[in-house]
PADREN-952298 format. One record per residue: residue in one letter; x, y, z of N, C-alpha, C in turn. Coordinates in pm, whole numbers, plus 50000, padded with zeros to 5 digits. Layout:
N
aXYZXYZXYZ...
This chain:
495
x482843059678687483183073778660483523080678792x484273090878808484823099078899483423106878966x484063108779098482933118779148483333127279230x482713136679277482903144579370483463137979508x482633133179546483303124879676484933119779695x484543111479535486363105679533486833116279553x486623129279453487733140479505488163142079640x487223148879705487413147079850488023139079887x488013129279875488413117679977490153116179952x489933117879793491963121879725492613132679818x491893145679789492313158279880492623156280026x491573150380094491733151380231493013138580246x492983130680199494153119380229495373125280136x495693132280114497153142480070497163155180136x496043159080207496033168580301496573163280454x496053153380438496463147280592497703139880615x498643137380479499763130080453500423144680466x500413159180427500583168380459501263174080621x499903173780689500453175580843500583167780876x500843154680849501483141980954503113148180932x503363147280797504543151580806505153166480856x504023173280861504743187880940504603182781064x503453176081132503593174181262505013165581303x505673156881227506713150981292507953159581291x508083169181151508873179381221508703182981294x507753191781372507663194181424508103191481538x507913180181622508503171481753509873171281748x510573177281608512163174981626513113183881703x512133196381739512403205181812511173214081905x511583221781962509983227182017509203232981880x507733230881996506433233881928506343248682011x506183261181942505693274681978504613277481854x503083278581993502263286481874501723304081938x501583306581833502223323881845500923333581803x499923336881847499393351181769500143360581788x499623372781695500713385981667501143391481852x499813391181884500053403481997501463392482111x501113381882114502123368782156503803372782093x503693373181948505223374881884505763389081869x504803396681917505333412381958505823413982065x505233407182187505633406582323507373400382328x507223386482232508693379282283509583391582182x509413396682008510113403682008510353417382077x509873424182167510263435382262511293430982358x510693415782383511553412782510512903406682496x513483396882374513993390882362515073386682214x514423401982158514623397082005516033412582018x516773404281897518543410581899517993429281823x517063431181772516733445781767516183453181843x515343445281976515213454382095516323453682210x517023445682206518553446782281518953457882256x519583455882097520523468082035519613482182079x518213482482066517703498082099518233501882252x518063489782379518663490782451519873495182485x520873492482447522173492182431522453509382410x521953511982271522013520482190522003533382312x520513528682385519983538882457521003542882600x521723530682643522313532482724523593540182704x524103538382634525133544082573525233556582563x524113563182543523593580482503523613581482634x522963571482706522303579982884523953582382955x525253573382922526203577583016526693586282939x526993590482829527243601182765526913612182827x525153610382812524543622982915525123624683070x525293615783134525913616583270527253621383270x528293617783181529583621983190529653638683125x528383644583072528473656283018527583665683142x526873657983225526283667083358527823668083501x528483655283444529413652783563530393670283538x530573672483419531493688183379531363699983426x530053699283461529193711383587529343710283735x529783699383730529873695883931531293696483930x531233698184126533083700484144533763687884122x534593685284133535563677184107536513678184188x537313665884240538053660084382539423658784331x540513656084321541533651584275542743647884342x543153637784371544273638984459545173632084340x546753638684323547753632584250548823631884357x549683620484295551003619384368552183614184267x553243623884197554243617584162556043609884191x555663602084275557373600584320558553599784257x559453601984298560733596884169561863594984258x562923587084221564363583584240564983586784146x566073597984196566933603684090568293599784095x569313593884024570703584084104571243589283957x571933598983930572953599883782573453607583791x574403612383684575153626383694575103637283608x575003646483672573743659783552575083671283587x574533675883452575023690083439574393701383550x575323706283655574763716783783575163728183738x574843746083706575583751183703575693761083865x577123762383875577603769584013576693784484001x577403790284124576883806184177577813812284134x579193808384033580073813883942579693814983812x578843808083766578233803183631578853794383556x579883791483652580383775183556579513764683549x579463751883509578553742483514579723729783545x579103720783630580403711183646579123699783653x580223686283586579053674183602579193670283707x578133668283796578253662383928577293650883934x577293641084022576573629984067575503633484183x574203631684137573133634684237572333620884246x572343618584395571283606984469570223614284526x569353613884434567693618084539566453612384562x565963616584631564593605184606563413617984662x562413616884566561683632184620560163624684565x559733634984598557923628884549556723644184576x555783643484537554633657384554553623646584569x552683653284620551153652784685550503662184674x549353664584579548063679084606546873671884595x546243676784653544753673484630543733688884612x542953686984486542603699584425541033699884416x540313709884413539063711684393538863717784237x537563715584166537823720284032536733723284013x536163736683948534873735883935534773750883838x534203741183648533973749383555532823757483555x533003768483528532133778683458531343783783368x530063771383385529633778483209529483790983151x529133800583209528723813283211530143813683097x531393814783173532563823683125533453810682993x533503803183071533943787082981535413784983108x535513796583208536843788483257536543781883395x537783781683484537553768583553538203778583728x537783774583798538173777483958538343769884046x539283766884103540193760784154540813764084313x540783750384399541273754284514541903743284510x543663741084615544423733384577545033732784718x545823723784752547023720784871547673710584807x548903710884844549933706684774551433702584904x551833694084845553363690884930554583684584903x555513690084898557003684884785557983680184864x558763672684864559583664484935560443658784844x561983665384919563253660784846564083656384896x564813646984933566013639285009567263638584943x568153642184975569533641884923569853628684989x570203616084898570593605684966572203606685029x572983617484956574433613084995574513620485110x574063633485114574273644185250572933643585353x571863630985307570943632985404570033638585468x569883649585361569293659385408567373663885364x566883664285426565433665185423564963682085347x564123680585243563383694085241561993693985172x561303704685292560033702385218559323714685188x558523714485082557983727885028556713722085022x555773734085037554263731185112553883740985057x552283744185025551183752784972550233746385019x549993752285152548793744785245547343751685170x547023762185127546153764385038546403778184917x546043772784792545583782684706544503782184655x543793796884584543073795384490542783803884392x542883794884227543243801184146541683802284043x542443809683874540913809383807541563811783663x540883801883568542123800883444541043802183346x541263810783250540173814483185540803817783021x539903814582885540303817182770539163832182745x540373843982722539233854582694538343854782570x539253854082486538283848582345538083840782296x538233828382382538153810482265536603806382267x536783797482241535353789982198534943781682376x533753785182387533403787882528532403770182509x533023757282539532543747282488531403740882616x531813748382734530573742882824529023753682797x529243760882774528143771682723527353766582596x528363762082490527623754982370526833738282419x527633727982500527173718682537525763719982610x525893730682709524883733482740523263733682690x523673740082557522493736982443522173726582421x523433718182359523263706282259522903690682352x523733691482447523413681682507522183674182603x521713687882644520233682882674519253678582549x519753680182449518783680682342519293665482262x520043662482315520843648782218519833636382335x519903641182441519493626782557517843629682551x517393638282542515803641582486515663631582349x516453640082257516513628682104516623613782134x517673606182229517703592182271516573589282320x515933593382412514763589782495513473588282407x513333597882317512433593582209512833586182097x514483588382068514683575981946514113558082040x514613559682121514433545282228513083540382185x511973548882244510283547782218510263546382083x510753551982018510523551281875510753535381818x511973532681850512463522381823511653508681873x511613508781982510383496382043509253494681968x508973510281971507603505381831507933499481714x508633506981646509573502981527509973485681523x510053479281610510353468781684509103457881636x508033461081726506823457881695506103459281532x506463466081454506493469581329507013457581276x508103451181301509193446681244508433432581261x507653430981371507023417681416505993417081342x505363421981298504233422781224504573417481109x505683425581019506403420580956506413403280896x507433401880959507653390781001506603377381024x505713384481087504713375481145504273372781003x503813383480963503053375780802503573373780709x504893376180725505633368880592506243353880612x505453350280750505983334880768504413330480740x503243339080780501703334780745501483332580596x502353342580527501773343380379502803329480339x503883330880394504653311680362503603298980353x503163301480493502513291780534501273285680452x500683299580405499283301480329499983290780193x500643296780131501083296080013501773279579992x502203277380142502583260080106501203255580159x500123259680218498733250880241498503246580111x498303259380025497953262979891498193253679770x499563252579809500633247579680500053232379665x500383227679838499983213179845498453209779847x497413220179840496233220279801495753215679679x496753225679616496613229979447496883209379358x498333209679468499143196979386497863189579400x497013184479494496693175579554495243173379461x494563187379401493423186279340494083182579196x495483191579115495903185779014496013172378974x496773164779096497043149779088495483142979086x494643146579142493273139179089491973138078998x492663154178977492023156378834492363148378700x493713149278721494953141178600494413126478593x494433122178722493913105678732492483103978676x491583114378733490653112678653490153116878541x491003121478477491253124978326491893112778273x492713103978328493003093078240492063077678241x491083080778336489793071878304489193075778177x489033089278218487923096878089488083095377968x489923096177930490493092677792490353079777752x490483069877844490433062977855488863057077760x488133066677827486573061377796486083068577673x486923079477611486723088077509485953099777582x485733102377693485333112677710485823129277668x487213128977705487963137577651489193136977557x489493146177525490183148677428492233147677517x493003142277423494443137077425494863157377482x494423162277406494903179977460494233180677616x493253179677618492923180077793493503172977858x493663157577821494873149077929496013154977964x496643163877891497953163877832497963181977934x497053189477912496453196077996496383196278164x495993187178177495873183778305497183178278368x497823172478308498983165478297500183176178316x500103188378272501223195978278500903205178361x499523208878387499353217178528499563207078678x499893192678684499753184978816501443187178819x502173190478699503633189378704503883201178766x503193212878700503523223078757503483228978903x502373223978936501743223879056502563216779160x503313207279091504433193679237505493204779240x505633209779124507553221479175506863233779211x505883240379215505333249679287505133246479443x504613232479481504473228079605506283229379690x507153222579595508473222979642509103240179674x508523244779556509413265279573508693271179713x507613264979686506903267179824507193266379961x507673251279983508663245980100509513253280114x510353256079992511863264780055511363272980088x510153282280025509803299580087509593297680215x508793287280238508463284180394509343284580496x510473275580454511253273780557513013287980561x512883293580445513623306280444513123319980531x510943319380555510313329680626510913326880749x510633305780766510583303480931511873308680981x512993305080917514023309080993514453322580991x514103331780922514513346280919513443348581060x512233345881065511003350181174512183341081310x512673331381297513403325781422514513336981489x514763335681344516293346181414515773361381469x514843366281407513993376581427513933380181594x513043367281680512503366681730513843362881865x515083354081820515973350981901515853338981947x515003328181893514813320281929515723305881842x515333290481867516283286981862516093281581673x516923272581617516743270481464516203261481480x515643250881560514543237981583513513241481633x513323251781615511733256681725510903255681623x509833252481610508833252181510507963261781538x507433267281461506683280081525505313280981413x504283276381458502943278181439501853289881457x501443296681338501183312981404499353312381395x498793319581473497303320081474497163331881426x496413330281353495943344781224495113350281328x495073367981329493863371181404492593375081295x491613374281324490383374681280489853384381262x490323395381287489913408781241491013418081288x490863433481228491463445681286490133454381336x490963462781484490033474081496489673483281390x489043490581392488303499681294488233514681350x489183524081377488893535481416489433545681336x489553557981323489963568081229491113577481342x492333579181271493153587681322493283604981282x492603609581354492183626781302493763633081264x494013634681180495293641381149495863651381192x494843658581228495863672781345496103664481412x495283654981540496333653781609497343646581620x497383637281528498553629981501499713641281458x499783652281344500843660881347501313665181489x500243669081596500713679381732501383665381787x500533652581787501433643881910503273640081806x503093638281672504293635281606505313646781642x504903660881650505713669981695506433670681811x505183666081936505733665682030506603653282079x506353646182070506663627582064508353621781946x508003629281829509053622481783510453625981786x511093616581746512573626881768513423632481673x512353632481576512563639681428513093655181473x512163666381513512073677281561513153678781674x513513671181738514493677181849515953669681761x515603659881615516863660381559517653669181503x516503677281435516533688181352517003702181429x516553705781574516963715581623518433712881661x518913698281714520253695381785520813698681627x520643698981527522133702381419522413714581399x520963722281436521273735781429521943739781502x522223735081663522413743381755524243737581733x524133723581661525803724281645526303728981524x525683729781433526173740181328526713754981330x525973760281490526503774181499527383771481667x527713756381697528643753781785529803755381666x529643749481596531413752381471531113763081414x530593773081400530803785881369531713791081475x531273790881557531663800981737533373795181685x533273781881708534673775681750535783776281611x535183782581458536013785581396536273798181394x534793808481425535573823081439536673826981582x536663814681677537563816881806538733811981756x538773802881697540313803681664540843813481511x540043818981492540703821581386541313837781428x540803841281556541043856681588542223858081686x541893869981766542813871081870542293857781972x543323849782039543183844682154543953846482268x543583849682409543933851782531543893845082608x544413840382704544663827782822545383836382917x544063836183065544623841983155544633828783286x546053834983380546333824583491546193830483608x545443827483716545643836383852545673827683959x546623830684004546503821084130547363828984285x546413828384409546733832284521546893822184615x547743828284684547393813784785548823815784950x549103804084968550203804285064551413793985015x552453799485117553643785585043554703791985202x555313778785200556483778485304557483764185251x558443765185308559773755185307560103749585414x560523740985430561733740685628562553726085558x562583721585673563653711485669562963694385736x561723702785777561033693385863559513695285818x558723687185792557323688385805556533699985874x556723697085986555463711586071556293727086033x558023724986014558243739885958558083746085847x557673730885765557413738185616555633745185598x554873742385742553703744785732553423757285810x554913762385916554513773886023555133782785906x554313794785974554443813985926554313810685748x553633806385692553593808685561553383820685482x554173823685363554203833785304553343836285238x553013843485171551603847685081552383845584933x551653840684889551893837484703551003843184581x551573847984497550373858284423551293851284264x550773847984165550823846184048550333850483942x550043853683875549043857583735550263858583604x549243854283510550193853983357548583857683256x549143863783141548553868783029549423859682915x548073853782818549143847482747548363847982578x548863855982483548483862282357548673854882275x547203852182187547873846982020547733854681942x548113860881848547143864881744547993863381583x546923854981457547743850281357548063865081276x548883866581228549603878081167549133872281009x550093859880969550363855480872549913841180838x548283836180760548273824680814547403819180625x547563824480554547243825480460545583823480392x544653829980527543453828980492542803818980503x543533809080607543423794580690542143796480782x541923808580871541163807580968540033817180895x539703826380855538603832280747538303821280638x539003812680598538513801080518537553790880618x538573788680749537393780380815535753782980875x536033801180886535073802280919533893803580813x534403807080676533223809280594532753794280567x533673784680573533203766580559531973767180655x532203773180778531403769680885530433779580880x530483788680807529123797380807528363787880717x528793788580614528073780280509527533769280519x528343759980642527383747280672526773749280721x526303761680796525433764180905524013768780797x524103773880729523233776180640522823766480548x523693756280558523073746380423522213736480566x523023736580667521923726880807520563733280825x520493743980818519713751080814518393749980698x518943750780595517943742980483517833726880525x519013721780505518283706380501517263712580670x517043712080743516323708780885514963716380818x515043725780775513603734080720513193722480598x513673714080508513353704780433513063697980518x513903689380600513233676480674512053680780757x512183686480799510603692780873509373693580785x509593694780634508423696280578508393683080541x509133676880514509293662680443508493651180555x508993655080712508373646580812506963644980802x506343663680824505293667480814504353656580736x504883655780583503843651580476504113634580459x504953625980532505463616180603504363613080701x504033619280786502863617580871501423619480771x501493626180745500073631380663499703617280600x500793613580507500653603080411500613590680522x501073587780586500553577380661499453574880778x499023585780798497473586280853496203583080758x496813589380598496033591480532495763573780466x496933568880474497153552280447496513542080505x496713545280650495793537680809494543540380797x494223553980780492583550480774491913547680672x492523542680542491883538080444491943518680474x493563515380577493723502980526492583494580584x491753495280716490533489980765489613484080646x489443494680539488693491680481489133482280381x490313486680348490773472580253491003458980319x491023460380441491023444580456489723438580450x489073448580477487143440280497487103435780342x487833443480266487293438580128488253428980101x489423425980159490103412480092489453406580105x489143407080303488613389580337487553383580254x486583397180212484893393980150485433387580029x486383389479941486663386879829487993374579823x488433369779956488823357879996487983347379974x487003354580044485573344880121485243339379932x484743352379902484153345179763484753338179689x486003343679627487083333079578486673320379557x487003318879759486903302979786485873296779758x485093302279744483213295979717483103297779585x484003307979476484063305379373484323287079284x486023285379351486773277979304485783264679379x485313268679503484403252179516483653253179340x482643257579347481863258179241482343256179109x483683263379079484363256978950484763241278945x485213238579090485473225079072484333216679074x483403219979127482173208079053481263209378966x481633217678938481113221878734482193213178687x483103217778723484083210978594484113193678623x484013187378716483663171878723482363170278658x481423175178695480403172778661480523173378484x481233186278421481263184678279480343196178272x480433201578313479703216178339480773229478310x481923227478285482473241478341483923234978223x484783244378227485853235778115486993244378212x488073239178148489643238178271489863248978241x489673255678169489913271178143489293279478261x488393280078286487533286778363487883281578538x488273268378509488923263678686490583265778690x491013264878614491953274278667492103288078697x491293294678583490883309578635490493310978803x490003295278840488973302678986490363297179098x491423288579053492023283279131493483294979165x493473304078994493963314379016493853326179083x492123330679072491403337579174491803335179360x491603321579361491463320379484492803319679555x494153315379468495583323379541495703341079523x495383345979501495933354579525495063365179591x493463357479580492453366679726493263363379833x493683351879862494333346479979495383352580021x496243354479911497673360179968496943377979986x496203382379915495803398779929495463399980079x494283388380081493933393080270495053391880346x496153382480316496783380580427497653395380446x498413401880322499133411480257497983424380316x496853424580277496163438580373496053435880529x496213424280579496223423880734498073425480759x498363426880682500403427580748500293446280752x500023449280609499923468080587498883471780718x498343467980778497553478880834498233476180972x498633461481029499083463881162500443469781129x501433466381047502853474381019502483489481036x500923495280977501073508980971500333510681091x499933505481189499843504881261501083514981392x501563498481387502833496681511503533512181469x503973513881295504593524181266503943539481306x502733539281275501323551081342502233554381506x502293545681576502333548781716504263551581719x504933547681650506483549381652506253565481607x505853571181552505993584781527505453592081577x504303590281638503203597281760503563596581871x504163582681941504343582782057503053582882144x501763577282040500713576082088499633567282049x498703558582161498183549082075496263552582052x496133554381949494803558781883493633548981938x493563536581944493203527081985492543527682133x493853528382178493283530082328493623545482378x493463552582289493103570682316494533570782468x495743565182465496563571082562497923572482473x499063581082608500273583282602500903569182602x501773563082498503073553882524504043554782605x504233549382672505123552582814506073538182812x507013538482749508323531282773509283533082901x508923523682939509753523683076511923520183016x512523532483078513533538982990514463523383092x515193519583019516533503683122516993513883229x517193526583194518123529583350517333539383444x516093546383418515143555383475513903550983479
């Protein structure tokens, strides 16, 4: 008759036919074994979603630089040359026009200073300049010079766009700097993730090939028993269709396994032969996150709140810029300076004359069929509907935080109770299985405990993924870690 022992001895020799064969995969490529705080580290460092936050971040920071560069002066030197060889319409000092043939070769040189105005929105300007024309057929040299001016070009009523940037753009590279932090955590979130949905694989093919391994010896020793009249043709037959079930459960298993491993590979950036072996950790900390201050640090920290103010402040940037065009507009030109001519270089630079310029230059629509009062009421109105959504998302964030503080400090406690109810499970299903050899216990009741004991298993593993995910996520919106009572400080790729 069957015994306990044989069991064992069935189990452990299909357990161990088990990892021989994972171990030789294994050798077919590298061996990486990984706890969480281990596969958080390589994904920050190495994995294609903390690149992209990188990237992302850099991208905003020269943005920000090319929008501080608009406030500083500016250098410019141009030069256009030309060769002119055809025959153009001239008209005389009679007012006839005769076609004549002109050979020239001429060219300019200025080099300019430039430097905008936020205050007003226009721009001031200092310039030198030098023109040069050669008559190739008569030989003759001339040069025109503006050794210095300086001018100031200004829109009286347009939309004043360094004054609005002014607002928005410090507030967009603030928003990057905390989307960035945000994101790294977010990152770490993602590893957690990951991490246990290749653990709960893993669990679940231990499991499967557990499960197969007690089915297949139950079955065998159910066909002694029939054999001996012990049991009944329905219990063989019984046993018989749960060891079947149990071999294509072991197989759905494999694929889940190896669909986690490679999504957790690619995850991580690593290669498609790497084998990757993960060490469960053995507990979570246990502390309570006081909810004020998680709202004050989420306020200050996230980049929810400085998202919400940057739409406002461009919602009433397209107001400004539809009521400016839609009205009177003015464009003024001033420019002072010096200018001379000669025939020679140093005479086009001696006794220079004084040069005075200015122009006024008017729009205003007469007739435009309610084009520019249409744009502006579009743009009042979005400004008011941005305005609601940002007063919604603000409350919506608010109770977003609430609800996930309120989540974290409950999940501690649910994991103490998976594991306890892991623990028992497993000490259940021992006990069903040697009742039921013994003839103590009936298959009804061991599968109940074999059912018990998958899915305590997958629960603990499933409350240890929720609490570090709400975790990693806790500190992506705080910008602070509860744990060790400090500020998160992401060191920024370019500062």
């Amino acid at each position: 008759m069957y015994n306990i022992s044989f069991l064992r001895k069935s189990v452990a020799v299909a357990l161990t036919m088990f990892f021989a064969a994972s171990s030789v995969s294994a050798h077919e490529g590298d061996t990486l074994q990984l706890t969480l705080p281990q596969a958080i580290a390589m994904a920050l460092e190495q994995s294609p979603s903390a690149r992209s936050a990188r990237h992302t971040f850099l991208a905003q920071y020269w943005n920000y630089r090319y929008y501080r560069a608009n406030y500083l002066p500016s250098l410019t030197l141009s030069s256009s040359p030309y060769i002119n060889n055809e025959i153009n319409k001239i008209t005389q000092g009679d007012g006839t026009s005769l076609f004549l043939s002109q050979s020239q070769f001429g060219g300019d040189v200025s080099l300019s200073i430039n430097q905008n105005i936020p205050l007003t929105g226009g721009t001031f300007f200092i310039k030198s300049s030098l023109n040069y024309l050669r008559e190739m057929e008569s030989k003759v040299n001339m040069f025109s010079t503006i050794p210095v001016s300086v001018g100031y070009t200004q829109s009286l009523f347009g939309y004043n766009s360094l004054k609005w940037d002014r607002r928005i753009e410090p507030l967009r590279f603030v928003e990057a700097k905390k989307n960035y932090a945000e994101a790294i955590e977010l990152v770490s979130a993602q590893a957690c993730s990951y991490f246990f949905n290749l653990a709960t694989s893993q669990s679940n093919l231990r499991m499967a090939h557990s499960n197969y391994a007690n089915a297949d010896t139950l079955y065998r020793m159910a066909q002694g028993r029939y054999r001996l009249g012990t049991i009944t043709e329905n219990e063989m037959l019984q046993l018989e269709i749960r060891r079947l079930g149990e071999e294509a459960t072991a197989m759905d298993a494999q694929i889940s396994h190896e669909e986690s491993l490679q999504s957790f590979r690619s995850f991580l950036g690593v290669g498609q032969d790497t084998h990757i072996t993960l060490i469960m950790p053995d507990s979570v900390p246990d502390f309570i996150v006081p909810l004020a201050d998680a709202l004050r640090l989420a306020m200050k920290n996230s980049p929810d709140p400085v998202y919400y103010e940057r739409i406002r402040h461009e919602a009433r940037s397209n107001l400004a810029n539809a009521k400016a065009n839609a009205g009177l507009r003015a464009d003024i030109y001033l420019q002072f300076g010096l200018s001379q001519t000669g025939n020679t270089l140093p005479t086009a630079y001696k006794r220079p004359m004084t040069q005075e310029y200015g122009s006024l230059t008017i729009s205003l629509p007469i007739l435009d069929w309610g084009r520019g009062r249409g744009k502006v009421r579009v743009a009042r109105s979005q400004q008011e509907l941005t305005d609601i959504q940002a007063e919604q998302g603000m409350d919506d964030f608010r109770q977003n935080v609430q609800k996930l503080v309120s989540q974290f400090n409950m999940q501690a406690r649910k994991v103490r109770i998976a594991r306890l109810t892991d623990q028992r499970a497993r000490h259940r299903h021992a006990v069903a299985m040697r009742l039921y050899i013994s003839g103590q216990n009936t298959l009804l009741d061991l599968n109940d405990a074999i059912a018990e004991q998958n899915s305590a298993g997958r629960s603990y593993i499933y409350a240890m993924s929720t609490y570090w995910t709400l975790y990693y996520t806790l500190r992506s919106i705080t910008g602070y870690d509860f744990q060790s009572q400090c500020e998160i400080t992401e060191q920024l790729p370019v500062e």
